[in-house]
Residue frames as a rotation matrix with the C-alpha (Angstrom) as fourth column:
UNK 1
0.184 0.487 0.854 3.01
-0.744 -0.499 0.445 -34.89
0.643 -0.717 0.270 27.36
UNK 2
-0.807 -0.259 -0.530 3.72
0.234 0.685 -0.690 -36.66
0.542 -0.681 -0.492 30.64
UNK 3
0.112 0.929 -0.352 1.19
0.472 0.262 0.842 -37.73
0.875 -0.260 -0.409 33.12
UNK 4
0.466 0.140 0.874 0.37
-0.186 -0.950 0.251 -35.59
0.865 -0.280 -0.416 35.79
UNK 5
0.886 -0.083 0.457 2.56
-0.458 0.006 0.889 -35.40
-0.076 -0.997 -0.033 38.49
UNK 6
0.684 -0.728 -0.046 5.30
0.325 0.247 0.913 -36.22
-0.653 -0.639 0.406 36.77
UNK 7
0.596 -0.323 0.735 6.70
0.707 -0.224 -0.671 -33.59
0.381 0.920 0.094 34.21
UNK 8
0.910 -0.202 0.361 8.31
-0.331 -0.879 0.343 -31.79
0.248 -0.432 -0.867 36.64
UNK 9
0.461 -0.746 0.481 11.00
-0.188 0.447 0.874 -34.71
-0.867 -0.494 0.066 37.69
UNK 10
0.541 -0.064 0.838 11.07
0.712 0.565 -0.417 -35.83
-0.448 0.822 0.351 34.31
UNK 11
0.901 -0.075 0.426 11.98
0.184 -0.826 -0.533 -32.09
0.392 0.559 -0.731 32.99
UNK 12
0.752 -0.482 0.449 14.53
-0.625 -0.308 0.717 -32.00
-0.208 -0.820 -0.533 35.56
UNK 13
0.158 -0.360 0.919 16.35
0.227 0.919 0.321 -35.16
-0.961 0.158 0.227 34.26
UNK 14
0.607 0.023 0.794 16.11
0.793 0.049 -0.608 -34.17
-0.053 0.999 0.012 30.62
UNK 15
0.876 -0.383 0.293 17.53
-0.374 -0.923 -0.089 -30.89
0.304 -0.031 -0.952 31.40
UNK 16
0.472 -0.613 0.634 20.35
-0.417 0.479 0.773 -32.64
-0.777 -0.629 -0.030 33.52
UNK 17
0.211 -0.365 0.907 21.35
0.457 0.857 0.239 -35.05
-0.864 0.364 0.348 30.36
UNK 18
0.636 0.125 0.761 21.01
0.771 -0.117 -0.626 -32.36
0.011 0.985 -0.171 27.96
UNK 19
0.823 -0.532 0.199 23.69
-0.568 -0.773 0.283 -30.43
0.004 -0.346 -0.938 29.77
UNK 20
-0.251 -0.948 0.197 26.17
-0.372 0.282 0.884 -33.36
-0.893 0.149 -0.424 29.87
UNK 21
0.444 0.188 0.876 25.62
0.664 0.588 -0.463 -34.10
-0.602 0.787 0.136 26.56
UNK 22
0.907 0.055 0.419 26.23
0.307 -0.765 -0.566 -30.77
0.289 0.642 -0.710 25.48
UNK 23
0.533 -0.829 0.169 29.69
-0.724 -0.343 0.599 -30.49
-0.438 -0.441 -0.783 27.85
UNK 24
0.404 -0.412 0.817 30.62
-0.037 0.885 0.465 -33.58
-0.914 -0.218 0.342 26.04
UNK 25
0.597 0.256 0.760 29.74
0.669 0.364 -0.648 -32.76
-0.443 0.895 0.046 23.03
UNK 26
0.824 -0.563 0.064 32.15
-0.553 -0.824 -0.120 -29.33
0.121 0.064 -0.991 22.97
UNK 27
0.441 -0.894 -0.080 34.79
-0.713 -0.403 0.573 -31.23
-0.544 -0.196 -0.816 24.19
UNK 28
-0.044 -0.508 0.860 35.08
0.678 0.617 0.399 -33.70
-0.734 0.601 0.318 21.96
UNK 29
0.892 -0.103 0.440 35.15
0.398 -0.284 -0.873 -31.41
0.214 0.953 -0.212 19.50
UNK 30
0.686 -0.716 0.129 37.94
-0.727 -0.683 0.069 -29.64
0.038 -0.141 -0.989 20.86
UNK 31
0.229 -0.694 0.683 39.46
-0.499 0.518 0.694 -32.60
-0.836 -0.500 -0.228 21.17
UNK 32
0.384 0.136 0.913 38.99
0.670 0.639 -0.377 -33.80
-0.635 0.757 0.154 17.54
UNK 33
0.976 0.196 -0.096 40.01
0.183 -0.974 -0.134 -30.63
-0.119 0.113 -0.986 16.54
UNK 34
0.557 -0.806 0.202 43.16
-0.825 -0.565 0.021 -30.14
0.097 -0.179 -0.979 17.88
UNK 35
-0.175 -0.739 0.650 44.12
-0.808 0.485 0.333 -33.53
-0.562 -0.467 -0.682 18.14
UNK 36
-0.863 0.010 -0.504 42.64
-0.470 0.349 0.811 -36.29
0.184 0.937 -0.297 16.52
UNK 37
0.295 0.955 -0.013 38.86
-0.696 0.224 0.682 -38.50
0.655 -0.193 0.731 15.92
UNK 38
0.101 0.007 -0.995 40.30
0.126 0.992 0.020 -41.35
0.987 -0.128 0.100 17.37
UNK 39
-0.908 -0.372 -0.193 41.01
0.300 -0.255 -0.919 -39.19
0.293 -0.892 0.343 21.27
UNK 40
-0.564 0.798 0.214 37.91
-0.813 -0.581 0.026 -37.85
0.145 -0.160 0.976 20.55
UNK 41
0.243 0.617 -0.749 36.18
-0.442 0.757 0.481 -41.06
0.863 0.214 0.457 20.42
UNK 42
-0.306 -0.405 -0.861 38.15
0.430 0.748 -0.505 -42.45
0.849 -0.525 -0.055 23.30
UNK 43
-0.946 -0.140 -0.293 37.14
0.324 -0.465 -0.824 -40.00
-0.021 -0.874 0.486 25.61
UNK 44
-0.635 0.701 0.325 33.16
-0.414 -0.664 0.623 -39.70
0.652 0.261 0.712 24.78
UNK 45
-0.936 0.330 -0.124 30.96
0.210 0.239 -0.948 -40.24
-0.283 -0.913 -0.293 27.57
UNK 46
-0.194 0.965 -0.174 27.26
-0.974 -0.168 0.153 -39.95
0.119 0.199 0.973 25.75
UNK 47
-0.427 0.304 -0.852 27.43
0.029 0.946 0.323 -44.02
0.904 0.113 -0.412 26.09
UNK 48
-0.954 0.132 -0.269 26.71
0.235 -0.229 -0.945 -42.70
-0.186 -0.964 0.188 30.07
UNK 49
-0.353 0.935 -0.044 22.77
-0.728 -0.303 -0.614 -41.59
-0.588 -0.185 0.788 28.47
UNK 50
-0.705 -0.071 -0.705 22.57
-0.558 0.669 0.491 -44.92
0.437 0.740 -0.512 26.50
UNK 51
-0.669 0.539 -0.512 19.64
0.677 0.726 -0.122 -46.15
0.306 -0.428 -0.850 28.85
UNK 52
-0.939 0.281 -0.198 17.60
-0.180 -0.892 -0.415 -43.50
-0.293 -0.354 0.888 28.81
UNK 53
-0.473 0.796 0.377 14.68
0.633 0.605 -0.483 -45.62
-0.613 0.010 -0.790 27.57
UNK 54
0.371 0.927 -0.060 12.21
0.754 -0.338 -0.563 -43.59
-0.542 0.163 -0.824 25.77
UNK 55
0.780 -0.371 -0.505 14.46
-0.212 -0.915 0.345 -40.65
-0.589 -0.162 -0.792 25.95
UNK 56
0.330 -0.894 0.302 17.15
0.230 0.387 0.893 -42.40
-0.915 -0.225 0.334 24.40
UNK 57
-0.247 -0.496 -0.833 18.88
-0.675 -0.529 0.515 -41.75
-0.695 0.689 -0.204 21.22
UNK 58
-0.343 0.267 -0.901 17.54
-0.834 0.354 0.423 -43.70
0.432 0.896 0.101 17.84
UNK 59
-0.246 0.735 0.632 14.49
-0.317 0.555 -0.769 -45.19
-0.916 -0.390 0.097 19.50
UNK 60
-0.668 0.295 -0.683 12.51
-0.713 0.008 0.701 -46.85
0.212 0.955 0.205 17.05
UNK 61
-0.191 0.732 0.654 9.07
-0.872 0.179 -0.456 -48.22
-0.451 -0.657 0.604 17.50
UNK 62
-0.980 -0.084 -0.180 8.19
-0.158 0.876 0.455 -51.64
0.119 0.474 -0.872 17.35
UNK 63
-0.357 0.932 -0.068 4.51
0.721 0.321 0.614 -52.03
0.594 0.170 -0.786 18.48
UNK 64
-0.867 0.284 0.410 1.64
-0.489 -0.646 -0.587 -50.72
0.098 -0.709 0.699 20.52
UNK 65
-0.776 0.271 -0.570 -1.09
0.405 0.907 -0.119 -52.27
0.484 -0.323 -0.813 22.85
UNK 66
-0.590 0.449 0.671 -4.01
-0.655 -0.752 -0.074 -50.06
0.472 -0.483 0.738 23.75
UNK 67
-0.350 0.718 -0.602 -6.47
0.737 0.608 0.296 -51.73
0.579 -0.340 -0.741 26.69
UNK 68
0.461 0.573 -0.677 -8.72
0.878 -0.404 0.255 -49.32
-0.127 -0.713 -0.690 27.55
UNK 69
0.919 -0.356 0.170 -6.81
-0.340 -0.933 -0.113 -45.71
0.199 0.046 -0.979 28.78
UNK 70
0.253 -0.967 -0.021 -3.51
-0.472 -0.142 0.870 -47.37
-0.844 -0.210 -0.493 28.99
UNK 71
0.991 -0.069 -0.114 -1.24
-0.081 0.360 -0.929 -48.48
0.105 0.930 0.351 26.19
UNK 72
0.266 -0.963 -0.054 2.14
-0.160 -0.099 0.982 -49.97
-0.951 -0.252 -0.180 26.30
UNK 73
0.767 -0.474 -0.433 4.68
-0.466 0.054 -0.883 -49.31
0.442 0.879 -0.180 23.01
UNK 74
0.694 -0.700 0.166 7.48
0.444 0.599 0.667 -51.16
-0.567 -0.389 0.726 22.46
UNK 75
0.864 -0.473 -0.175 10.65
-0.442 -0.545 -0.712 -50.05
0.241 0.692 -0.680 20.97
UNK 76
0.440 -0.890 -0.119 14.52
0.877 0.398 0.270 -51.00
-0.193 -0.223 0.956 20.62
UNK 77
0.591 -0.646 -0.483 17.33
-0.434 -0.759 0.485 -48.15
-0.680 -0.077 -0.729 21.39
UNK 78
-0.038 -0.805 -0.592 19.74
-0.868 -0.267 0.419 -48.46
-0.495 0.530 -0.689 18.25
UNK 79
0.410 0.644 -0.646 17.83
-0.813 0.579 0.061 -51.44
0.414 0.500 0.761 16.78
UNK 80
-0.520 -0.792 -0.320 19.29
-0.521 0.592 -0.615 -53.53
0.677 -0.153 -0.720 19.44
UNK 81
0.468 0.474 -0.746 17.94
0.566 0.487 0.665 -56.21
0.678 -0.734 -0.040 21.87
UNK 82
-0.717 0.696 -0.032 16.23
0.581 0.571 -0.580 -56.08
-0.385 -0.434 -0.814 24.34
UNK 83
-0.408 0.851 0.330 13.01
0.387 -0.166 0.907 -54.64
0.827 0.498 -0.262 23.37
UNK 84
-0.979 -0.039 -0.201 12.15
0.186 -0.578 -0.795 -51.78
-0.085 -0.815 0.573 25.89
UNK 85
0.195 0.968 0.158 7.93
0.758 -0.251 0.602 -50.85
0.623 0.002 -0.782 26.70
UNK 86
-0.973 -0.184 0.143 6.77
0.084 -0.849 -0.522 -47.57
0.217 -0.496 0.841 28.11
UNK 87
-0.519 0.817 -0.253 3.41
0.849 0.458 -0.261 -47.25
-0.097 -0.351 -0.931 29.50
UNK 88
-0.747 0.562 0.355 0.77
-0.168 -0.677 0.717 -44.27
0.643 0.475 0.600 27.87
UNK 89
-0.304 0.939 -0.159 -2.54
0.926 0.252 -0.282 -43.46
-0.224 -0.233 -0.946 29.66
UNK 90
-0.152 0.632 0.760 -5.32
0.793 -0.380 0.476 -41.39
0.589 0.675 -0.444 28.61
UNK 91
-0.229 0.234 -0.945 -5.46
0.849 -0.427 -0.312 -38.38
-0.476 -0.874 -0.101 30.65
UNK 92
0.032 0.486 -0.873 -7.85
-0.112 -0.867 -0.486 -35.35
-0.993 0.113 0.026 29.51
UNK 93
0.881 0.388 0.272 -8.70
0.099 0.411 -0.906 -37.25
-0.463 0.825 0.323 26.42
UNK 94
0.671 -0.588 -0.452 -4.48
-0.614 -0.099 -0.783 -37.26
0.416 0.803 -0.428 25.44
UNK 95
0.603 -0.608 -0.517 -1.88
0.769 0.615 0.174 -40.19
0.212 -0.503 0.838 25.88
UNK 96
0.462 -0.864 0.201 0.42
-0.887 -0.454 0.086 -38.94
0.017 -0.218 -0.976 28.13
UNK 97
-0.325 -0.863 -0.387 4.06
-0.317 0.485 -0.815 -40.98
0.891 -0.142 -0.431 29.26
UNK 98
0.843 0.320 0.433 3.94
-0.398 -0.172 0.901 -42.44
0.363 -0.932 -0.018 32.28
UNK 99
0.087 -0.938 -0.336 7.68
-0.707 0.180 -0.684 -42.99
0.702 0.296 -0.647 33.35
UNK 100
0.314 -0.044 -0.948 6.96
0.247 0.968 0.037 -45.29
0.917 -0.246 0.315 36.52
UNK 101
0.984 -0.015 -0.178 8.78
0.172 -0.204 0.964 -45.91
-0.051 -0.979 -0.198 39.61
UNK 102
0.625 -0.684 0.376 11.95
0.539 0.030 -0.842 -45.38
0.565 0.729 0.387 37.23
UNK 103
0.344 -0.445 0.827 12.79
0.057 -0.869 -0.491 -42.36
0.937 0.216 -0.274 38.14
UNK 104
-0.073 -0.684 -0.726 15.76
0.987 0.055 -0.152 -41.62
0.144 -0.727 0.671 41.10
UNK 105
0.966 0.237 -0.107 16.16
0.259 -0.919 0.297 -38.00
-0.028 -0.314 -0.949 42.38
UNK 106
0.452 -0.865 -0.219 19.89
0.127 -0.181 0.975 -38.56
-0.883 -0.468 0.028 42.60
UNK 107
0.208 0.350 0.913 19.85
0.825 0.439 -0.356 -38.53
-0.525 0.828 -0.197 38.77
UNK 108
0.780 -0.056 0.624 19.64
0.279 -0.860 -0.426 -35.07
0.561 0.506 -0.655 37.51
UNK 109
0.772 -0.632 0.071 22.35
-0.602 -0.691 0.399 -34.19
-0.203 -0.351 -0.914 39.75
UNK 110
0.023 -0.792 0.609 25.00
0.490 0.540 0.684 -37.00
-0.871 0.283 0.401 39.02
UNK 111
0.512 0.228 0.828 24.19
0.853 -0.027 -0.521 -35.81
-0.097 0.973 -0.208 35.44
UNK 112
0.879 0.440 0.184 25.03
0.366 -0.870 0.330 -32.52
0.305 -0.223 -0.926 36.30
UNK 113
0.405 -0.856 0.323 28.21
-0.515 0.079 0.854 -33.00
-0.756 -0.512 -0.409 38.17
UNK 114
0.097 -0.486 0.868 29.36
0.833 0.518 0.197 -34.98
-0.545 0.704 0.455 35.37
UNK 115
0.412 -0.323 0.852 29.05
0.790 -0.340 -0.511 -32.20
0.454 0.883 0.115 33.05
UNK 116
0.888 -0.456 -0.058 30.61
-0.252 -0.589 0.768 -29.66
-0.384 -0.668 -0.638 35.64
UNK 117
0.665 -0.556 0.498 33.46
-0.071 0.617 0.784 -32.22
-0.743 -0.557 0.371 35.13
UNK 118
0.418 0.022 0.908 33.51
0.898 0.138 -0.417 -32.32
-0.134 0.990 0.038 31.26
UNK 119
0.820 -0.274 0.503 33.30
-0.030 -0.898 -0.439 -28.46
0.572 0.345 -0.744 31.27
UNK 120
0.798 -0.600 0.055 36.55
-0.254 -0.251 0.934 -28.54
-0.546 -0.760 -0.353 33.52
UNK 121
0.044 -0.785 0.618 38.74
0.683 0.475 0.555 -30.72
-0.729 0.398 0.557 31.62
UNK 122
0.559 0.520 0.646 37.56
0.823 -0.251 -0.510 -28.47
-0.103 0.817 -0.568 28.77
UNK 123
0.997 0.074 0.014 38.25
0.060 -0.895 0.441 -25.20
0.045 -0.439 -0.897 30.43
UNK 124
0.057 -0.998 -0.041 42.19
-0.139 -0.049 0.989 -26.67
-0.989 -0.050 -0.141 31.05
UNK 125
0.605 0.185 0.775 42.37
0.757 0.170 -0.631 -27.46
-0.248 0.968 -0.037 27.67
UNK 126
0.701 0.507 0.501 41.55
0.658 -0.731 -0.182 -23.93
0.274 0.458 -0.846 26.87
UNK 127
0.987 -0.162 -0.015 43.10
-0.100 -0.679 0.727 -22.36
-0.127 -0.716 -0.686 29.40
UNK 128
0.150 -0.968 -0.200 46.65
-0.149 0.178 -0.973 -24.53
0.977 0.176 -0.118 28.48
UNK 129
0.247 -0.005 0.969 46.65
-0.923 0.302 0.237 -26.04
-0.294 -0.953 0.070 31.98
UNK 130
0.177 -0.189 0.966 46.62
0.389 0.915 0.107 -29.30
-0.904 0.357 0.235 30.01
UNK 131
-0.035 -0.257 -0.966 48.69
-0.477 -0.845 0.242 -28.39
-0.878 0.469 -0.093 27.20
UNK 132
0.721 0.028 -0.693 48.85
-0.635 0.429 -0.643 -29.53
0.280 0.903 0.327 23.33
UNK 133
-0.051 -0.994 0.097 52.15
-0.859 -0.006 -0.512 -30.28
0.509 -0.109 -0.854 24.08
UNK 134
-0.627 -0.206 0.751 51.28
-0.726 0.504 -0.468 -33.08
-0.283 -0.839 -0.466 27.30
UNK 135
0.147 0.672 0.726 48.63
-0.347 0.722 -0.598 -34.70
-0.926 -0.164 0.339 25.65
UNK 136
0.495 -0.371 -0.786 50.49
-0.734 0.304 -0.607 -35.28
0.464 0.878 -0.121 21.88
UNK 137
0.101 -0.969 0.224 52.73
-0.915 -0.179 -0.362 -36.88
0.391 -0.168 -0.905 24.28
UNK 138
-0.996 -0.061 -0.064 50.75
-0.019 0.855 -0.518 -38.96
0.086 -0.514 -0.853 26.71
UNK 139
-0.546 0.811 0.209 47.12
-0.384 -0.464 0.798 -39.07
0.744 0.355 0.565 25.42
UNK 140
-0.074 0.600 -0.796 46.37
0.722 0.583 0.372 -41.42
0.688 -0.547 -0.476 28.23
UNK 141
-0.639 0.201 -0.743 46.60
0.690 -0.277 -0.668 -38.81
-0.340 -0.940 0.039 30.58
UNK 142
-0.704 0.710 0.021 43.65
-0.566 -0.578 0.588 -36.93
0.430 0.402 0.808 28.68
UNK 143
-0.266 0.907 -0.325 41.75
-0.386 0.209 0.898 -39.87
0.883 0.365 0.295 29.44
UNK 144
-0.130 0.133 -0.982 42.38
0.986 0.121 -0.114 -40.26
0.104 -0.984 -0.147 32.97
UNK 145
-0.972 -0.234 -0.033 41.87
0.236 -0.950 -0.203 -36.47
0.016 -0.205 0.979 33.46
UNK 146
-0.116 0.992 -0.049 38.20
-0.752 -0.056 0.657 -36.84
0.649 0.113 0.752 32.33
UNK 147
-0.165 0.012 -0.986 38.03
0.463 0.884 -0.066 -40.05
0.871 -0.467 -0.151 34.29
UNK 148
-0.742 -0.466 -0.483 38.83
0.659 -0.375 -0.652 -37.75
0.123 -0.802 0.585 37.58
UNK 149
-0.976 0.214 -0.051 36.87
-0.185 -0.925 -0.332 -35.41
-0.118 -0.314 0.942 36.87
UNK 150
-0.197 0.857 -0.476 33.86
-0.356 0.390 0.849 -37.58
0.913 0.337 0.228 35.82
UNK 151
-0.441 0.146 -0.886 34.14
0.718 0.649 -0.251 -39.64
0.538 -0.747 -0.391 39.16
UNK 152
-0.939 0.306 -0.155 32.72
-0.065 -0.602 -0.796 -37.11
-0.337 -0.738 0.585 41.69
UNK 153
-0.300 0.945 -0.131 29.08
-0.953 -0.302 0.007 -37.31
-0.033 0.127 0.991 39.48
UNK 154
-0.402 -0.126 -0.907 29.73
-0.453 0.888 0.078 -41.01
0.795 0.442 -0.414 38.89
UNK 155
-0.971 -0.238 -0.031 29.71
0.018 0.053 -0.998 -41.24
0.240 -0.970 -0.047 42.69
UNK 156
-0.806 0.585 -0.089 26.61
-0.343 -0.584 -0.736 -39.54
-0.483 -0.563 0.671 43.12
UNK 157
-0.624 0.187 -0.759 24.98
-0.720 0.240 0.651 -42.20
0.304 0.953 -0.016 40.85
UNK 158
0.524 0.544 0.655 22.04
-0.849 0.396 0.350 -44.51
-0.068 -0.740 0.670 42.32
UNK 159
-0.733 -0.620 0.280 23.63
-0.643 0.766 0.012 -47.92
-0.222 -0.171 -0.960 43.27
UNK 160
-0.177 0.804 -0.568 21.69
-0.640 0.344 0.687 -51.00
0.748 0.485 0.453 41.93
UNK 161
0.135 0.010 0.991 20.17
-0.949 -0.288 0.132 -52.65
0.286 -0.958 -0.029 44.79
UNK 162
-0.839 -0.528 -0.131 21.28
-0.526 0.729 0.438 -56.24
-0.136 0.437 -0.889 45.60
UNK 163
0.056 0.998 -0.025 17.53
-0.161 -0.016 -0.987 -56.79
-0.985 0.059 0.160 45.11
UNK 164
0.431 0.226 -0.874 17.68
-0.655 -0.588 -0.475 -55.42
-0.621 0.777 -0.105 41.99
UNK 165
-0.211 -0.976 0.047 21.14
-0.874 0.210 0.438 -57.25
-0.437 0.052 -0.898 40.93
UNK 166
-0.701 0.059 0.711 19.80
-0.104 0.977 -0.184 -60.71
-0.706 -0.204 -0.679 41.76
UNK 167
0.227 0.973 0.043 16.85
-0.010 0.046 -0.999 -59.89
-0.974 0.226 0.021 39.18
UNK 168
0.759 0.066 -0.648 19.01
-0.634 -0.156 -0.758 -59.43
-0.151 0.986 -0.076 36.23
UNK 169
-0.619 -0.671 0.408 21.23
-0.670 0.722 0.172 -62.47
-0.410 -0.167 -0.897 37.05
């Protein structure tokens, strides 16, 4: 459960990542498939939801701090430093999430437009626009093809501010 007033943005965002995940995840296969693990690997783009905090693939909890109705867990994404915290508060007697001031609106659409992008390259693939034939030849141009088509959602990605920047320096 997420605290109130924000399971709507949040849902939006999950939905968003679980669509380019899922355009990625097709085409690497097709690309492992028909070609080999190592293209497939070179061209996977799920490291793009690798900061998804909470959300993230092989969380794994490390503590939890309850004062009062809030509680912050800690946890590491792929048992790796840093050590990430989410904040929990008691609302109608159940911890919800609270995600913060985290969360961007431009998000769920970059996410989006990325997998638009994914399903394209796919789609030539398929379609033999990009044939077996061009990419035995010159796999790099598989991986500039996703590149290309990735950049338009890339684009539409929040920018860290130089605020921000100067804080993790």
């Amino acid at each position: 459960m997420v605290a109130p007033g924000r399971g709507a943005q949040l849902i939006r965002m999950l939905t968003a990542v679980d669509e380019f995940l899922s355009a990625n995840e097709l085409l690497c296969d097709h690309v492992r498939d028909r070609f080999t693990s190592g293209l497939s690997q070179s061209i996977d783009q799920s490291r793009w939801c690798a900061g998804l905090g909470i959300f993230s693939q092989y969380v794994s909890l490390i503590s939890e701090r309850i004062e009062g109705d809030t509680a912050e867990v800690a946890f590491t994404i792929d048992d790796r430093i840093p050590v990430h915290r989410v904040q929990l508060v008691i609302v109608e007697n159940e911890w919800r999430y609270d995600p913060g001031a985290g969360y961007d609106e431009r998000l769920p659409n970059a996410f989006q437009r990325m997998a638009k992008g994914l399903r394209q390259v796919l789609g030539d693939l398929e379609s033999g626009q990009l044939t077996d034939e061009q990419i035995r030849t010159d796999p790099a141009r598989l991986v500039e093809e996703v590149r290309l088509r990735l950049s338009p959602g890339i684009k539409l990605l929040p920018k860290l501010d130089d605020e921000d920047a100067d804080e993790d320096e």
